[in-house]
N, CA, C and O atoms as a GROMACS GRO file, in nm:
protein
  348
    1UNK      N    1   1.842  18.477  10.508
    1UNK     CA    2   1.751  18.426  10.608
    1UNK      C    3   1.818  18.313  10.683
    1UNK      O    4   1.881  18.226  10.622
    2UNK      N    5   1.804  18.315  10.835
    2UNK     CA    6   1.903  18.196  10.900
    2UNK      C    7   1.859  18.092  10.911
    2UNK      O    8   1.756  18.075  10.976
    3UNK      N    9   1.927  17.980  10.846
    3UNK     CA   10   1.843  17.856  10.837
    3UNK      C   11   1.827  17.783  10.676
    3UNK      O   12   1.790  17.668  10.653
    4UNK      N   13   1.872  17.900  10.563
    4UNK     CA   14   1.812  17.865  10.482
    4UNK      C   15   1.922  17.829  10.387
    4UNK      O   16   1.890  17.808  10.270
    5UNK      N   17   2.038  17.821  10.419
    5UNK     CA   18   2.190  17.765  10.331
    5UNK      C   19   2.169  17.622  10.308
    5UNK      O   20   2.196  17.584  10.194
    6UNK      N   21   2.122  17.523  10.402
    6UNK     CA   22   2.092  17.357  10.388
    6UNK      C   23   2.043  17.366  10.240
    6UNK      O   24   2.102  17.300  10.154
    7UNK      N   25   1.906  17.468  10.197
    7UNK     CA   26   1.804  17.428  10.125
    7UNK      C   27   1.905  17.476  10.018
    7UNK      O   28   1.940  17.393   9.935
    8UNK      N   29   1.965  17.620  10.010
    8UNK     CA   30   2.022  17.625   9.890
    8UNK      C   31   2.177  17.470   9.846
    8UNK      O   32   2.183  17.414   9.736
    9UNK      N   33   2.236  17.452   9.918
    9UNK     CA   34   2.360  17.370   9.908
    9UNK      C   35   2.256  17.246   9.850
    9UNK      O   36   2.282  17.189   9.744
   10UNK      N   37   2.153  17.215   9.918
   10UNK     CA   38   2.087  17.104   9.841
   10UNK      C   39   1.990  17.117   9.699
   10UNK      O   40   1.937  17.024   9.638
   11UNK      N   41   1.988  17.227   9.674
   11UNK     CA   42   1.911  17.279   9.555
   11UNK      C   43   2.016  17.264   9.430
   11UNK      O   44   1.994  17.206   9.323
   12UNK      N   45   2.158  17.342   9.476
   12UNK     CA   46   2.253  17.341   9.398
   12UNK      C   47   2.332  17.188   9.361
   12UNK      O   48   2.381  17.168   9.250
   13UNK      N   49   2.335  17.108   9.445
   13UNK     CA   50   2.360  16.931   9.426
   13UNK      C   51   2.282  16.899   9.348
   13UNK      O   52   2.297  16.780   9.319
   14UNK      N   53   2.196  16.950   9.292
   14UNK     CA   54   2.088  16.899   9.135
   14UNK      C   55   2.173  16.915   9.049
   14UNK      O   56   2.216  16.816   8.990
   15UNK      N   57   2.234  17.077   9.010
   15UNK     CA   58   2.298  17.098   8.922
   15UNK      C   59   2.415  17.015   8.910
   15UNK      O   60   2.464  16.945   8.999
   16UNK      N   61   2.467  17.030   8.763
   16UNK     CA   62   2.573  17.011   8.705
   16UNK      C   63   2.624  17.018   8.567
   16UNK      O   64   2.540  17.027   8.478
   17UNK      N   65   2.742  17.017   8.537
   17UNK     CA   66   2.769  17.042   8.376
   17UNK      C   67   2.721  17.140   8.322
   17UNK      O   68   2.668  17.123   8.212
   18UNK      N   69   2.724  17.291   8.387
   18UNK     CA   70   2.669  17.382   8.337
   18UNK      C   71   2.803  17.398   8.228
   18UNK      O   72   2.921  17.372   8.252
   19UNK      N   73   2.737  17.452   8.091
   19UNK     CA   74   2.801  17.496   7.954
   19UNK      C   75   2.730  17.629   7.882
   19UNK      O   76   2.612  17.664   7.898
   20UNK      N   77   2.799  17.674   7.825
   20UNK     CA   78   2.717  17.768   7.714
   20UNK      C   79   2.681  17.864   7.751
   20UNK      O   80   2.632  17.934   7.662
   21UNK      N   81   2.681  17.931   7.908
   21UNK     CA   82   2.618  18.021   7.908
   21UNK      C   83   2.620  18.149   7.881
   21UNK      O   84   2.719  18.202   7.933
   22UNK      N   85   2.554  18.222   7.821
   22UNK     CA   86   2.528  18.360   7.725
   22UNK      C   87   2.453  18.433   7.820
   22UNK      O   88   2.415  18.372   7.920
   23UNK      N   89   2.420  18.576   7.805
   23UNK     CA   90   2.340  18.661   7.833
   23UNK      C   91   2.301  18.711   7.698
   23UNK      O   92   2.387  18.765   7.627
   24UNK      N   93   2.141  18.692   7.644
   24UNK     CA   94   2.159  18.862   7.565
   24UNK      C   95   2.041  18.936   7.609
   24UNK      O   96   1.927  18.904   7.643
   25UNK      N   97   2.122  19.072   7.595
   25UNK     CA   98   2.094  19.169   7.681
   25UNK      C   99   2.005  19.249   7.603
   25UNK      O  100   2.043  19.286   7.492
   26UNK      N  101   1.825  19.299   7.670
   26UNK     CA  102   1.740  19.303   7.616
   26UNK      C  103   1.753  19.500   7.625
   26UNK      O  104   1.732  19.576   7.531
   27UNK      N  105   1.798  19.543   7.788
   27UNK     CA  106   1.774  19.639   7.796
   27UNK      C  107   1.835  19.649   7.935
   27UNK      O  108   1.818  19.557   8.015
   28UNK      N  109   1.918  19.776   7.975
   28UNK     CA  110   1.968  19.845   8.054
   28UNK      C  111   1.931  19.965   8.138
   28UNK      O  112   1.835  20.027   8.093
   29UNK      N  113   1.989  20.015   8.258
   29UNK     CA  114   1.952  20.156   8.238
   29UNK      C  115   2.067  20.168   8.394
   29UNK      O  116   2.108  20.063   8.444
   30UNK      N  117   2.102  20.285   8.446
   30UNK     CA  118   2.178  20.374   8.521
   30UNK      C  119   2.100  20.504   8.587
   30UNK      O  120   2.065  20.596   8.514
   31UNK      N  121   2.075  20.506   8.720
   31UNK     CA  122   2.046  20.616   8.752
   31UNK      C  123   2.127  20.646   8.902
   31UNK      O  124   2.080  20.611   9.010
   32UNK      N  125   2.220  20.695   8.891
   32UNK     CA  126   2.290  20.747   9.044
   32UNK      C  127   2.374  20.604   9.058
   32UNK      O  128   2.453  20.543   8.986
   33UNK      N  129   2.321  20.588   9.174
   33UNK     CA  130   2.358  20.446   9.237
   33UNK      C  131   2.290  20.337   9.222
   33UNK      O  132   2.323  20.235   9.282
   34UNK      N  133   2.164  20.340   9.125
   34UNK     CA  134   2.115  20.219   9.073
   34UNK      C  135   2.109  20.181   8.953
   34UNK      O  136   2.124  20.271   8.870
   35UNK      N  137   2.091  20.074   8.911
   35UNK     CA  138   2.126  20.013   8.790
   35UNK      C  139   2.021  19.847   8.813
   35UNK      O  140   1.988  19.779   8.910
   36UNK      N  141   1.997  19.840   8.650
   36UNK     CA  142   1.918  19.704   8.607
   36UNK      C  143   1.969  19.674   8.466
   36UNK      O  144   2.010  19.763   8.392
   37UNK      N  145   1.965  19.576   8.442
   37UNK     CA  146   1.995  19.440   8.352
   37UNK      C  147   1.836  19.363   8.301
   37UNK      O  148   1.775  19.304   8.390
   38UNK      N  149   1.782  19.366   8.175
   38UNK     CA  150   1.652  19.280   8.143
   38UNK      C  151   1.710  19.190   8.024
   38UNK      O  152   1.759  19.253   7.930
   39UNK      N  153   1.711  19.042   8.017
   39UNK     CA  154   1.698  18.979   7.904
   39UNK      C  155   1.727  18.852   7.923
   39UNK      O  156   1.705  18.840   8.044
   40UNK      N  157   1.766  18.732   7.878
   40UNK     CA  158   1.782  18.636   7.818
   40UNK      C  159   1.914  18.512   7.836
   40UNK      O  160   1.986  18.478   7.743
   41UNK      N  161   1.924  18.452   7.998
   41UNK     CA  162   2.006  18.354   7.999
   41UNK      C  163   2.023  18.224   7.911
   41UNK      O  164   1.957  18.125   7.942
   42UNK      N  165   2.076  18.222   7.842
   42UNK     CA  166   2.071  18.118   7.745
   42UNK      C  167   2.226  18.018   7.886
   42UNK      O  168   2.299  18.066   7.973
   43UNK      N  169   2.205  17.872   7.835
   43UNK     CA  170   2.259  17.780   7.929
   43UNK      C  171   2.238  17.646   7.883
   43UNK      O  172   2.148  17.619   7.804
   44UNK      N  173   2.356  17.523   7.952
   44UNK     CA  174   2.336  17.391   7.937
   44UNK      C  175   2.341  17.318   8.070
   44UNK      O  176   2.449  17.274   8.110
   45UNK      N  177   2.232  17.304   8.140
   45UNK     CA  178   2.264  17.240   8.261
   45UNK      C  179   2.225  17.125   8.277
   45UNK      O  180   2.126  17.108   8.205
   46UNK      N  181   2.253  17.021   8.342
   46UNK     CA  182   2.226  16.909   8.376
   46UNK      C  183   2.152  16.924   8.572
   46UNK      O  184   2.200  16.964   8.679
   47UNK      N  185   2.007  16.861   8.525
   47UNK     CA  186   1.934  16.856   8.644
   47UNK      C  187   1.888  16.665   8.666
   47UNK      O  188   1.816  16.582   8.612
   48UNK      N  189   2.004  16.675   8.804
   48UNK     CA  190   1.985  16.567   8.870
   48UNK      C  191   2.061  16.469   8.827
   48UNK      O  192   2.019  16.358   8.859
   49UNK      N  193   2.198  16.473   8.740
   49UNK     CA  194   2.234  16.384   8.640
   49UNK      C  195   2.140  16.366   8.480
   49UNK      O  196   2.177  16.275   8.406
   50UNK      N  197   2.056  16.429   8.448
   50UNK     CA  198   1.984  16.377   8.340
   50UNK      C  199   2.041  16.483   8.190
   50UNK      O  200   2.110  16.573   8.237
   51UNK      N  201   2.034  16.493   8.078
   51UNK     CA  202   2.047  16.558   7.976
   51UNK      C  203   2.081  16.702   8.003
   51UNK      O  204   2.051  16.766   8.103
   52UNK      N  205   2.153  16.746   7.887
   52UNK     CA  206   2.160  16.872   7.943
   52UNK      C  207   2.068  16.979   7.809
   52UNK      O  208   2.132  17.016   7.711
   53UNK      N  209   1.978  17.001   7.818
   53UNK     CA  210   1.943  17.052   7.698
   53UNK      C  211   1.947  17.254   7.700
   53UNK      O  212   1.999  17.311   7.796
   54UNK      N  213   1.897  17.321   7.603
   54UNK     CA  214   1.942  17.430   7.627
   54UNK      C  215   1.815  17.489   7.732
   54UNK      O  216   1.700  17.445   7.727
   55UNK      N  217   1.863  17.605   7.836
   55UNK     CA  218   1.761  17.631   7.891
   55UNK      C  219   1.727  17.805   7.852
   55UNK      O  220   1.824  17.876   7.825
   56UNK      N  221   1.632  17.845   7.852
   56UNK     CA  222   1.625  18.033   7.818
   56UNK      C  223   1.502  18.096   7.941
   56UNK      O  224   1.379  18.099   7.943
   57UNK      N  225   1.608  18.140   8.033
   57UNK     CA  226   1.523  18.218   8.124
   57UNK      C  227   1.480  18.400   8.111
   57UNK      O  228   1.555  18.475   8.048
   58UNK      N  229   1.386  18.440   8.161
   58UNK     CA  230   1.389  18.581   8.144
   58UNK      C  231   1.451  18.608   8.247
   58UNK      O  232   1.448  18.520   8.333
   59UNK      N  233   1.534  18.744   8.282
   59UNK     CA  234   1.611  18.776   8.387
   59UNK      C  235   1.578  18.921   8.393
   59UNK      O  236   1.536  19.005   8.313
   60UNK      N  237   1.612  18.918   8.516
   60UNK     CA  238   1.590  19.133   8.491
   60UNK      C  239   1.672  19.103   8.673
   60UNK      O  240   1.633  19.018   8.754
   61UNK      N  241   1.787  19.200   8.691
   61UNK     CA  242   1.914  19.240   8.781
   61UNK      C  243   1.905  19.354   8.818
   61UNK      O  244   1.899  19.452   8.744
   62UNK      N  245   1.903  19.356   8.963
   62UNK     CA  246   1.889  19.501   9.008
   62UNK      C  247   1.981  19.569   9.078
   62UNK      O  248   1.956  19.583   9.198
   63UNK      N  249   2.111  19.630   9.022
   63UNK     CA  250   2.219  19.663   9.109
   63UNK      C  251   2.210  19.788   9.180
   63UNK      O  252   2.119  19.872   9.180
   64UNK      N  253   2.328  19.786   9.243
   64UNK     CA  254   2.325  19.883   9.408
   64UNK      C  255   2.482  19.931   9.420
   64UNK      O  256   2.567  19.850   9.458
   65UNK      N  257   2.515  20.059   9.386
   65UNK     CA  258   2.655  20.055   9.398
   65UNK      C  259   2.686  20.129   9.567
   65UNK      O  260   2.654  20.243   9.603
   66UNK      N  261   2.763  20.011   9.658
   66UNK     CA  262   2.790  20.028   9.782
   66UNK      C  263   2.928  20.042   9.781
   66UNK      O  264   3.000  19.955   9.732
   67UNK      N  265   2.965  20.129   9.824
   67UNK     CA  266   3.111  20.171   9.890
   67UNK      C  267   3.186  20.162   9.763
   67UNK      O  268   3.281  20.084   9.766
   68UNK      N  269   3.161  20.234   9.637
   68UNK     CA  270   3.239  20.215   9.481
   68UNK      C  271   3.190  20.108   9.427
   68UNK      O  272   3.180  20.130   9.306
   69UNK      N  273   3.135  19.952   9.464
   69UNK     CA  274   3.133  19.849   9.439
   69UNK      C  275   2.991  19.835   9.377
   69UNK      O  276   2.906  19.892   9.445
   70UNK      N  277   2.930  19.758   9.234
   70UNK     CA  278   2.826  19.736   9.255
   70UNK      C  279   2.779  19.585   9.320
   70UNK      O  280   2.851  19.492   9.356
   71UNK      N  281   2.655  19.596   9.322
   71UNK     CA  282   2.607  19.464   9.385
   71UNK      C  283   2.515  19.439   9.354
   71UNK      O  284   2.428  19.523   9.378
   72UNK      N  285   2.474  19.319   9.284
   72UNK     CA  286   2.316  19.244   9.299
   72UNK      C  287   2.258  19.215   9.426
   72UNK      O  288   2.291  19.146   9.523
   73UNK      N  289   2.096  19.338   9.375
   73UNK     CA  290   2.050  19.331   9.550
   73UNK      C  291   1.867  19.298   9.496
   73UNK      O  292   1.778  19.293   9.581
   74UNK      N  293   1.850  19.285   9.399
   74UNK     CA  294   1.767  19.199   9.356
   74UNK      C  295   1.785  19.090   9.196
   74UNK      O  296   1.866  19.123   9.109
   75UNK      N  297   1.706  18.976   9.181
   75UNK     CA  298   1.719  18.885   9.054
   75UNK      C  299   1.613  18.810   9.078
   75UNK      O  300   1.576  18.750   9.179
   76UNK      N  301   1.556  18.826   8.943
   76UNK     CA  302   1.447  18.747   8.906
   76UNK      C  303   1.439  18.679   8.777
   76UNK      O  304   1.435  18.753   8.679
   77UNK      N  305   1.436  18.555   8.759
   77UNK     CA  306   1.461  18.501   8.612
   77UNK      C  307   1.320  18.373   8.639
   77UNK      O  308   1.289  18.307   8.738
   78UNK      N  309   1.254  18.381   8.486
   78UNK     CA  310   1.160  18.243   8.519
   78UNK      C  311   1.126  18.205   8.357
   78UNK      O  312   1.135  18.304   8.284
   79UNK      N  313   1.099  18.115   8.305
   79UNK     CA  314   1.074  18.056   8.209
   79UNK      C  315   0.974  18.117   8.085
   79UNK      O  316   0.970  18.084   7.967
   80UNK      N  317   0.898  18.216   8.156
   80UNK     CA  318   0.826  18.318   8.016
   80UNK      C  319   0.693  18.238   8.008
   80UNK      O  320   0.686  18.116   8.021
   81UNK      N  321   0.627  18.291   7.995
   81UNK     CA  322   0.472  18.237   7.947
   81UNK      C  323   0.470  18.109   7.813
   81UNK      O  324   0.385  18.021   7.822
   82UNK      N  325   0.574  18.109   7.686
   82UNK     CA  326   0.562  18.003   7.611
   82UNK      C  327   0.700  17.869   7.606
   82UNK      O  328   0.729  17.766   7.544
   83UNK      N  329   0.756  17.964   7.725
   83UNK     CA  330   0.907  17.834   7.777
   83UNK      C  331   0.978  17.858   7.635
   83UNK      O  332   1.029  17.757   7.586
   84UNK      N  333   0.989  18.000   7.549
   84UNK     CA  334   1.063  17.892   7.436
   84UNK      C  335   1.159  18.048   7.468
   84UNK      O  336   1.244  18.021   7.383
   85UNK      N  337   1.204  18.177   7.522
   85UNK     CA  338   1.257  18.266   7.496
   85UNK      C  339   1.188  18.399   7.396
   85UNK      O  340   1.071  18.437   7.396
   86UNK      N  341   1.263  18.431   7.344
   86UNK     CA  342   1.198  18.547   7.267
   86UNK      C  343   1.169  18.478   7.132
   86UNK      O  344   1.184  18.369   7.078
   87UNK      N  345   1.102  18.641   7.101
   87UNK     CA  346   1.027  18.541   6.968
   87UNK      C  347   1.173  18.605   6.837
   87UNK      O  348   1.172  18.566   6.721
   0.00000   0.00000   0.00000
């Protein structure tokens, strides 16, 4: 969207000291030219300068294979209904 690089470059100046980061991978799948990814960013980031404690997002990746290549052409990751990961 044009216009909207300021907001990300300033979103990303929060971050820092990212460490640790893992995927585990809940569930997959392949059909033709599409493909998805569901599970579990595990991470150590530091927001704003402050602590870095561990963070666990849900994720689910929606790839697109263009010209041989794949590509992330959707991502959605958010904190889960009890913020703590899986049980």
């Amino acid at each position: 969207m044009e216009g909207s690089e300021p907001v990300f470059r300033w979103l990303a100046s929060w971050c820092s000291g990212v460490s640790d980061y893992r995927l585990d991978l809940v569930a997959a799948g392949l059909s033709g030219d599409l493909a998805y990814t569901v599970g579990f960013e595990r991470s150590r980031v530091s927001i704003d300068g402050g602590p870095a404690p561990e963070n666990v997002l849900r994720v689910t990746h929606v790839f697109r294979r263009e010209n041989g290549e794949w590509k992330i052409v959707h991502r959605h990751g958010d904190f889960g209904p009890s913020h703590q990961g899986p049980p």
